[in-house]
C-alpha positions as CSV (number, residue, x, y, z in Angstrom):
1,X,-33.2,11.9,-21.3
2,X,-31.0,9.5,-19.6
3,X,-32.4,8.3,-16.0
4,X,-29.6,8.2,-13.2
5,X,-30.5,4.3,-13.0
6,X,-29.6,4.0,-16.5
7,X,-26.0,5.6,-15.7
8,X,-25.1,3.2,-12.8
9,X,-26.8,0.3,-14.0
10,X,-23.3,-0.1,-15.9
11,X,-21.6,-0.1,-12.5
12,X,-24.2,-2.6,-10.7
13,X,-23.9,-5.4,-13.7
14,X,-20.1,-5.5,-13.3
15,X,-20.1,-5.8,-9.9
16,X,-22.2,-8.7,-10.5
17,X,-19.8,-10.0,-12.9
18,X,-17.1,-9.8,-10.6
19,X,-19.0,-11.6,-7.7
20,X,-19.2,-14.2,-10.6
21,X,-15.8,-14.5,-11.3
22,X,-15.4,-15.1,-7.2
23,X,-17.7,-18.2,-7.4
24,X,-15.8,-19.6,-9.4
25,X,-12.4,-18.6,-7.4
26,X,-10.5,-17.6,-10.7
27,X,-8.7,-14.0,-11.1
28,X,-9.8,-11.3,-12.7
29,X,-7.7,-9.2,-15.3
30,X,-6.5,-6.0,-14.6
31,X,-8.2,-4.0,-17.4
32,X,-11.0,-5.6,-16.1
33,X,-10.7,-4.6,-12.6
34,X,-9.6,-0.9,-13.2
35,X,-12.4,-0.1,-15.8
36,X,-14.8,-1.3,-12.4
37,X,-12.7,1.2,-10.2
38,X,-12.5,4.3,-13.1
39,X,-16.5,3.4,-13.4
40,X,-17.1,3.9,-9.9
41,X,-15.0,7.0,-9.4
42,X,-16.9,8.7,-12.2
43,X,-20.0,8.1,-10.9
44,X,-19.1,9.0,-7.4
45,X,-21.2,8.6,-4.3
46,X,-21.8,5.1,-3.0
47,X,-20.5,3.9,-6.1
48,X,-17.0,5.3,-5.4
49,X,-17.2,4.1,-2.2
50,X,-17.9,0.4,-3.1
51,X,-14.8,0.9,-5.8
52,X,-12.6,2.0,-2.8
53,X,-13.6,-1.4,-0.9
54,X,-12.5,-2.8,-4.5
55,X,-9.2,-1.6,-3.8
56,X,-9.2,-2.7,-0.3
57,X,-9.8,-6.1,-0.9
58,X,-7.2,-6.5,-3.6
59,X,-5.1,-5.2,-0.7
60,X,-5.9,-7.8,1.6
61,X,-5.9,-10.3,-0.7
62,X,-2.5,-9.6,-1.1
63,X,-2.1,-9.0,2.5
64,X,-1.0,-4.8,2.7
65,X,-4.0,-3.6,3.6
66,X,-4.2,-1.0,6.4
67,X,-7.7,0.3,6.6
68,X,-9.4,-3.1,7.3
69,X,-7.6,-5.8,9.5
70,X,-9.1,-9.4,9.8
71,X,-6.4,-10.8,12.1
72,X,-7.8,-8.9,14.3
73,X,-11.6,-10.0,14.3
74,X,-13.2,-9.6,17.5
75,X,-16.0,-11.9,16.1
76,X,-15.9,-16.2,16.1
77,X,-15.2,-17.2,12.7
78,X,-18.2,-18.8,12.6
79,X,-20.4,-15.7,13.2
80,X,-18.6,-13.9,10.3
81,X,-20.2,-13.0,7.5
82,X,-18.9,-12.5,3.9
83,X,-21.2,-10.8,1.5
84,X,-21.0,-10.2,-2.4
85,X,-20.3,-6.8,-4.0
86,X,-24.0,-6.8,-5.0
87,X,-25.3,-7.2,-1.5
88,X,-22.6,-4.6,-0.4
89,X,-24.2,-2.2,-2.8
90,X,-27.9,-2.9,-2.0
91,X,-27.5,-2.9,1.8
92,X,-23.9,-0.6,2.2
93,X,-26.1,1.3,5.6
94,X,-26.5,-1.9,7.0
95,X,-23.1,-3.6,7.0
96,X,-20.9,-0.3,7.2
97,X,-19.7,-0.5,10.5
98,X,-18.9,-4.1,10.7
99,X,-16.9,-4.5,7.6
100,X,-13.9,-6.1,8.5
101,X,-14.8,-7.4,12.0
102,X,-19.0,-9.2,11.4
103,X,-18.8,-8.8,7.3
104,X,-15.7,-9.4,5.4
105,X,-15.4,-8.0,2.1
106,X,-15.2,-11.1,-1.0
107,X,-11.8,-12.2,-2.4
108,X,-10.1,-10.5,-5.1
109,X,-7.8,-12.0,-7.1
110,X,-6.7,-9.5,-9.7
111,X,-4.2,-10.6,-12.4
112,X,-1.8,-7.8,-13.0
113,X,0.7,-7.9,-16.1
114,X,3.5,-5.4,-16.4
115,X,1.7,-3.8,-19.0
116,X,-1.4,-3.5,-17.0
117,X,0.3,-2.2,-14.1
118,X,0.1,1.6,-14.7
119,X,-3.4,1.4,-15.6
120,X,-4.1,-0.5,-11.9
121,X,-2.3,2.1,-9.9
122,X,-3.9,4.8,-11.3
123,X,-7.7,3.7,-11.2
124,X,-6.8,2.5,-7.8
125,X,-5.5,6.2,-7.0
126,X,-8.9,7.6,-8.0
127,X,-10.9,5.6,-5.6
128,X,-8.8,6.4,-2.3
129,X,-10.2,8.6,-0.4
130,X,-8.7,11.5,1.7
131,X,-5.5,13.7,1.3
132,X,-2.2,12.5,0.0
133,X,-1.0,13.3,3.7
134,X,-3.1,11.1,5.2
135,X,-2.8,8.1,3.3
136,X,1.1,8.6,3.7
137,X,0.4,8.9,7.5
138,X,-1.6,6.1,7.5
139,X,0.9,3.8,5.5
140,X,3.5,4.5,8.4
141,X,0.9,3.6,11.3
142,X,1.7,0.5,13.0
């Protein structure tokens, strides 16, 4: 009998792994970074949720992100807050709301070869949430 802690306890150590790779400011590989996002989407729940931030950050990393805007922050820079993916995880009910204008999300720097490229896009599409519609809506939003 496998416990539901022992299913996402997969999930929880590579987030941790990939706060790790942020300390250290290096990029992480695409494989790498798609085998967190496929991971989440199976599991579902808060998990796919976090992997959907995944995605998001990548985004604003490379600056096309739509769903979270930090030009915009309402908030000093100095009271901003940036959190890990661990502590995202463990406290998601209390920083929710303020993502993207209290609590910014952590770099990520994802190293994408041509090869790897097919493999991104799709874990990536299994993380985003909502209809196809909407996300094409919302790409066109200004």
């Amino acid at each position: 009998a496998v416990k539901k802690d022992d299913r996402t306890d997969g999930f929880d150590f590579l987030l941790f792994v990939l706060d790790a790779i942020d300390a250290r400011k290096i990029a992480c590989n695409g494989y790498f970074y798609s085998a967190i996002l496929l991971e989440g989407a199976r599991l579902g729940g808060l998990r796919k949720k976090i992997a959907s931030y995944l995605a998001d950050a990548r985004a604003l990393t490379l600056g096309v992100s739509k769903r979270i805007s930090v030009d915009e922050c309402p908030v000093p820079e100095d009271e901003v807050l940036r959190i890990t993916w661990e502590i995202l995880l463990e406290r998601y009910s209390e920083f929710k709301n303020d993502l993207g204008f209290k609590c910014l999300l952590p770099n990520l720097q994802v190293r994408v070869g041509k090869n790897e490229i097919r493999q991104v896009l799709a874990s990536e599409q299994s993380v985003v949430y909502g209809s196809y519609r909407m996300r094409a809506a919302r790409r066109f939003e200004i």
